[in-house]
C-alpha positions in Angstrom: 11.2 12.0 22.4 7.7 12.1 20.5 5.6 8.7 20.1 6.0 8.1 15.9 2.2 7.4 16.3 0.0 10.4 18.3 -2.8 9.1 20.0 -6.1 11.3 20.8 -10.1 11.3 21.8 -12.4 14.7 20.6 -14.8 15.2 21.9 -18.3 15.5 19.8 -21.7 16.7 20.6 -22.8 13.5 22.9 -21.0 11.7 24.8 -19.5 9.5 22.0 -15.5 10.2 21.3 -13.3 10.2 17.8 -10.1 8.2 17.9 -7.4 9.9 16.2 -4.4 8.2 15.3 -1.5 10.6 13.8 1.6 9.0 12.0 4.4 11.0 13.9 7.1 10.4 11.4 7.5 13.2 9.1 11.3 13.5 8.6 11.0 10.1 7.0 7.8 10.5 5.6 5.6 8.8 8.0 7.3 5.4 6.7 6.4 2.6 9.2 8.1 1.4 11.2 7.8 -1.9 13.7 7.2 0.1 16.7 4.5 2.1 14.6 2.4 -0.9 13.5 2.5 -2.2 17.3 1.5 1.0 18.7 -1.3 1.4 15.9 -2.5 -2.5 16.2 -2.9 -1.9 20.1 -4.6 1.4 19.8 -6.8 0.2 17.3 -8.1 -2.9 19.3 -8.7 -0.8 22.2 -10.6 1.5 20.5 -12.8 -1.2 18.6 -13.5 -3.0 22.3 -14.8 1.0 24.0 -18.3 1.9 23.7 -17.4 5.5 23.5 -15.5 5.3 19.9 -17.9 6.3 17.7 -15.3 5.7 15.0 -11.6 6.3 13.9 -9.4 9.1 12.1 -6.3 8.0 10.6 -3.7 11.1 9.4 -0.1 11.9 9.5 1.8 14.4 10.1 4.3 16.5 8.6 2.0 17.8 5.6 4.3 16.4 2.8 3.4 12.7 2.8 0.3 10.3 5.0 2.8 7.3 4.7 5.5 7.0 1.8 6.5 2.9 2.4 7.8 0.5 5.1 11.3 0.0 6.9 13.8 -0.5 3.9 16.4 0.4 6.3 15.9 -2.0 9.4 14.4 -4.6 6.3 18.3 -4.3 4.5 19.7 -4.7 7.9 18.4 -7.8 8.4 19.2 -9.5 4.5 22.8 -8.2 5.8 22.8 -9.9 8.6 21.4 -13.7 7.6 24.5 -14.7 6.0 22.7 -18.1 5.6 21.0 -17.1 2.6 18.0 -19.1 4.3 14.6 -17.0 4.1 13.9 -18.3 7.4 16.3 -17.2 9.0 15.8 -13.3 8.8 14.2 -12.9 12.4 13.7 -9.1 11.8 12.0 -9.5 8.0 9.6 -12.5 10.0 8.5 -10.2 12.6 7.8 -7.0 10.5 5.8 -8.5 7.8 3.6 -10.4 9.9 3.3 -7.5 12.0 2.3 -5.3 9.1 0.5 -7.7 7.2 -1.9 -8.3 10.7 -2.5 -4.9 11.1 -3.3 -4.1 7.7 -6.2 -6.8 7.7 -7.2 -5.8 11.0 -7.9 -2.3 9.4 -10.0 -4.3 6.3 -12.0 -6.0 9.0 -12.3 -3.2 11.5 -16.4 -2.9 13.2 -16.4 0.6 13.2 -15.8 3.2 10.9 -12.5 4.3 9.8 -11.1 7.2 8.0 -8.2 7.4 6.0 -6.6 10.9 5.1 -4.2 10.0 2.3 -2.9 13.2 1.8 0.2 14.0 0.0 2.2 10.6 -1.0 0.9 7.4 -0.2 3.2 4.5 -1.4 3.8 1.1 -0.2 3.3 0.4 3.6 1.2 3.9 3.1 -1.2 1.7 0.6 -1.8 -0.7 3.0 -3.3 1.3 5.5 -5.7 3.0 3.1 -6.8 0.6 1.5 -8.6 -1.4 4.4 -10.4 2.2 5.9 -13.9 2.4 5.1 -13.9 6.1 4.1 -10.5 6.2 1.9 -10.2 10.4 1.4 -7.9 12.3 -0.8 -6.6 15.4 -1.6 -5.5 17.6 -4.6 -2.0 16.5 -3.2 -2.4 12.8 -3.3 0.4 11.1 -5.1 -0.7 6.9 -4.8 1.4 4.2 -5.8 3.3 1.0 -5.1 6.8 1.7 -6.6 8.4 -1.6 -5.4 9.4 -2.4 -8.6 12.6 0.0 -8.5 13.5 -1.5 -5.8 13.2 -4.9 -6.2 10.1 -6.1 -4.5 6.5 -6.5 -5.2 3.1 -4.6 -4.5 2.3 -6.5 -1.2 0.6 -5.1 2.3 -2.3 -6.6 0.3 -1.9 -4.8 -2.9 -1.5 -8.3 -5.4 -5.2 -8.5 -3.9 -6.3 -4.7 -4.6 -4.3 -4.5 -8.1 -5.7 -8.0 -9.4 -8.7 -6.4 -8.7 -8.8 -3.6 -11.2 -10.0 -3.8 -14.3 -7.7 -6.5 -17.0 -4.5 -4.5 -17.6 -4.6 -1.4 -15.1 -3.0 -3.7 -12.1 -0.3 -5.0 -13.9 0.3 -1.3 -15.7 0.6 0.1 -11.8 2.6 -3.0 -10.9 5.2 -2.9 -13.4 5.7 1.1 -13.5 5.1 2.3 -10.1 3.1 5.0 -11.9 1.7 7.6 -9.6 -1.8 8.3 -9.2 -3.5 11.9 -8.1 -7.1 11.6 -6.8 -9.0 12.2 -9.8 -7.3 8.4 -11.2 -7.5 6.9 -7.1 -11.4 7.6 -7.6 -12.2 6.8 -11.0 -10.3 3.1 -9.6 -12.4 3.1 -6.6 -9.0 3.4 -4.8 -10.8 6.2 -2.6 -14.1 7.4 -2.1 -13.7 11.2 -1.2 -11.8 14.0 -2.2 -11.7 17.0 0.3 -9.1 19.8 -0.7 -6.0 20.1 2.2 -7.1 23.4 3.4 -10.5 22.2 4.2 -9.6 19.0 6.5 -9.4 20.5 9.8 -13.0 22.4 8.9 -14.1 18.4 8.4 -12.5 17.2 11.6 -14.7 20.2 13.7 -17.7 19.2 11.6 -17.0 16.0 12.6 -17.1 16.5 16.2 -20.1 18.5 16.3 -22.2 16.0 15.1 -24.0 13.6 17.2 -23.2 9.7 16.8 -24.6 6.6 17.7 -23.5 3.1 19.2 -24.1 2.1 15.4 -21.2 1.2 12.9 -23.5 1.8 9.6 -25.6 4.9 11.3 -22.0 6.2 12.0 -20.9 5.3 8.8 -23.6 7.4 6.8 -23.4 10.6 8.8 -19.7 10.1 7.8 -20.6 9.8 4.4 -22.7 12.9 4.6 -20.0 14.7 5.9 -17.8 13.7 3.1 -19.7 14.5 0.5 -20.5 18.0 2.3 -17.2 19.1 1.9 -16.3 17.8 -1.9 -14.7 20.3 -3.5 -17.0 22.3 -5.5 -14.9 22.2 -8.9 -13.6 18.9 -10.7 -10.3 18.1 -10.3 -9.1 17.8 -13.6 -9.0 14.1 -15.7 -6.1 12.1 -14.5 -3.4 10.4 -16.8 -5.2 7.4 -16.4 -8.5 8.2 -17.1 -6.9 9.3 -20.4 -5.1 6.9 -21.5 -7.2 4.0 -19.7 -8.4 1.8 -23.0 -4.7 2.3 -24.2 -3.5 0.5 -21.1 -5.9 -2.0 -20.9 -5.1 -3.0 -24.5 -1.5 -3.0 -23.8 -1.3 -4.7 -20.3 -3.6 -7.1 -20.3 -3.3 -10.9 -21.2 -0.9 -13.8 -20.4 2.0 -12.4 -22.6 4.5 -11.0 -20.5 6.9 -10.4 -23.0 4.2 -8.4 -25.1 3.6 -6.6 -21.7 6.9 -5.4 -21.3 7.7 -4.1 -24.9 4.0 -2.1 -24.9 5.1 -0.5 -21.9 8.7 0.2 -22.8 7.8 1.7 -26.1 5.6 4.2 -24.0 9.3 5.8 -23.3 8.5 8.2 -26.7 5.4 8.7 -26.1 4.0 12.6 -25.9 2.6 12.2 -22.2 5.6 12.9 -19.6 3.1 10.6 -17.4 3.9 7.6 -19.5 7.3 8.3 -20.7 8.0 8.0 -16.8 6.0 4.9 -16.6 8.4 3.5 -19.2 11.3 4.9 -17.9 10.7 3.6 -14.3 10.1 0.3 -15.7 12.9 0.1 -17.8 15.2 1.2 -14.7 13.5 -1.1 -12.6 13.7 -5.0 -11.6 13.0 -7.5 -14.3 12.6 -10.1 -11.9 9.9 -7.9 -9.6 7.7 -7.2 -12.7 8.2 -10.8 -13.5 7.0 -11.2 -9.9 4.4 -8.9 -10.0 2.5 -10.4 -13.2 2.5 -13.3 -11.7 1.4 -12.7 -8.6 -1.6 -10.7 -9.9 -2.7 -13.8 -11.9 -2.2 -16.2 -8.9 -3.9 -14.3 -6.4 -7.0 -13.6 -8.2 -9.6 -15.8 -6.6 -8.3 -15.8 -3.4 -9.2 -14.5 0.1 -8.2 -11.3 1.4 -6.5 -13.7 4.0 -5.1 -15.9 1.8 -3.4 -13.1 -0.2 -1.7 -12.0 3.0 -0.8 -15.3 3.4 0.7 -15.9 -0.1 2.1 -12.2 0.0 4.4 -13.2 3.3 5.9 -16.0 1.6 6.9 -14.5 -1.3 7.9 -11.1 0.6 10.6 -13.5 2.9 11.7 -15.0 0.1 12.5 -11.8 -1.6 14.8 -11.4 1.3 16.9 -14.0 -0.4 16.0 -15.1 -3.6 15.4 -11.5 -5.4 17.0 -8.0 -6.0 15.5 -6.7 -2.5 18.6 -6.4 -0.8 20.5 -5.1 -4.1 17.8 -2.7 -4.5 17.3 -1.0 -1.4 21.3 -0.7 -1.6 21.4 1.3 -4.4 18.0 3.5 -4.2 18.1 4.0 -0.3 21.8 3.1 1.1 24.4 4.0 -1.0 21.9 5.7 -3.5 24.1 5.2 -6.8 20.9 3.9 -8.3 22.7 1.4 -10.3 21.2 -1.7 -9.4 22.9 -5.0 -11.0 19.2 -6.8 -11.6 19.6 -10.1 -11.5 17.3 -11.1 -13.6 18.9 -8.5 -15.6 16.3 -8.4 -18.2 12.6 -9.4 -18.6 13.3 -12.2 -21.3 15.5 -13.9 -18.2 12.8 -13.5 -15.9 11.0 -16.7 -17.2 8.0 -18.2 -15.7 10.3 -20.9 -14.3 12.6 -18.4 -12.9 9.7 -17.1 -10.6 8.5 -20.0 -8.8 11.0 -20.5 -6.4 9.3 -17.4 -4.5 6.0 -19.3 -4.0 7.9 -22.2 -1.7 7.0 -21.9 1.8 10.0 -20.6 3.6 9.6 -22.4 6.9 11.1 -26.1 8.2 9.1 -29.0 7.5 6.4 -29.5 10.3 6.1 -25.5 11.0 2.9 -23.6 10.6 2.1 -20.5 8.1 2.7 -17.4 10.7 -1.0 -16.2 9.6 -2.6 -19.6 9.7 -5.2 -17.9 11.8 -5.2 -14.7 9.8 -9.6 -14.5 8.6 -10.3 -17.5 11.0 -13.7 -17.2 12.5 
């Protein structure tokens, strides 16, 4: 049985090395697993500790997708299983999150250089991974986005910290849609910062290793660049949906109105652009309480940490567990995929600002520590 993560050194033309890490999950999309983000989080420290790593790749394989989400299924197993309804008491949900949620800020705060290759879809768990690298790169075939809304969750793996981020508006628009971005809309966001065309990545990798690097993280770092920008395609992609529409949305999403949020982006569902009739549509379809959740969340995390989002984002993520439409759904998009979820908050006008804060109490018995406490310590 193949590892679901590949590990491998190339050579280059010294005697530094190139750690390649390859998602080896293709048949479901690369999604990650708990075994993946231990393998990955144990690679990656090793790597960061040997004088030889000059810096790190990060792909998948499979071609279709560089990492489409997280475990919804073992995630669902668990809600099954805690019949207590307790948040606590999901051992499974405790585990994977902090998991993920460490090795997704070890990637932000990684010494050396780390490449990305988010080709094909990149969605949830995928989103965390990329975010952190230091050389994000996409493709003609990048499709971005953190869908969690149709399913009854919320933009986390540090993405309340990335979409709060963006300019007024666009975070909650991608929040509250799960609108897909190609890589002309990830770069005009600053969500990447190279574009390289599929069929010319393994031509990058060789260049790659027939370059000479250094024991430095920023001389590494601006050969990389170099490369990069070597190997951008010589025509423009052409503009993205949100690059066109990208006052409209700002107009639209922005403020402290979620009520006014919600019926701007609903009445996008008879609008000429397929791009935002979908947006509408997959909000309409999706859960009222999550893009309650969402908004929110985006407000509350705004001046925080990178650390301190993780933090907030684990908390609301095991409450979810309980207190949401997580387990209701994953049911009905992933399990028994009728997709007819029975929200609850069935509609946005029930998902009040009262409503939502019973998913910022810490989960945990009295006297017990945050699981990340040390998360950004010095």
């Amino acid at each position: 049985m193949n590892s679901p993560v590949l590990f491998r050194e190339l050579d280059t033309a010294n005697d530094k090395k190139i750690g390649v890490a390859t998602l080896n999950a293709p048949q479901s999309l690369n999604s990650l697993s708990l075994e993946m983000c231990k393998l990955l989080a144990a690679q990656l420290s090793q790597w960061e500790s040997d004088e030889r790593i000059a810096f790190v790749v990060l792909d998948a394989a499979g071609g279709r997708a560089f990492c489409a989400g997280g475990d919804l299924q073992g995630i669902y197993k668990g809600m099954l299983e805690n019949v207590s309804r307790d948040p606590w008491n999901n051992p499974y949900a405790r585990e994977f999150f902090e998991v993920e949620y460490r090795l997704d800020y070890q990637i932000h705060t990684y010494a050396k250089p780390l490449v990305c290759w988010g080709s094909g879809i990149v969605m949830g768990g995928g989103v965390g991974l990329m975010m952190g690298a230091s050389h994000r790169v996409v493709s003609e075939t990048t499709r971005f986005a953190m869908p969690e809304v149709s399913i009854g969750l919320f933009p986390d793996v540090g993405g309340t910290w990335m979409l709060a981020r963006l300019p007024d508006g666009i975070g909650n628009f991608l929040a509250m849609t799960g609108a897909q971005l190609g890589a002309r809309d990830c770069m005009r966001l600053g969500l990447a910062d190279y574009t390289v065309a599929t069929s010319q990545w393994d031509a990058v990798l060789a260049q790659m290793q027939a370059q000479s690097w250094t024991g430095s993280a920023t001389e590494n770092a601006t050969i990389l660049r170099q490369v990069m920008l070597a190997n951008k395609p010589s025509e423009s992609l052409p503009q993205g949906p949100l690059e066109t529409h990208f006052a409209a949305i700002r107009e639209a999403c922005d403020g402290e109105d979620f009520d006014a949020v919600c019926a701007s982006i609903a009445a996008w569902a008879s609008h000429d652009d397929p791009w935002l009739q979908r947006a509408a549509k997959t909000f309409k379809a999706g859960s009222p309480g999550s893009a309650r959740l969402s908004f929110s969340l985006l407000k509350r995390v705004r001046l925080l940490s990178l650390a301190e989002v993780f933090r907030e984002e684990y908390i609301v993520t095991l409450q979810c567990g309980v207190q949401g439409d997580l387990q209701e759904g994953i049911r009905a998009l992933i399990v028994d995929k009728d997709k007819q979820p029975k929200w609850n908050p069935a509609t946005p006008a029930d998902a009040t600002s009262a409503w939502v804060q019973r998913f910022f109490q810490p989960p945990w018995p009295a006297g017990t520590s945050h699981p990340l406490r040390d998360m950004g310590q010095a």
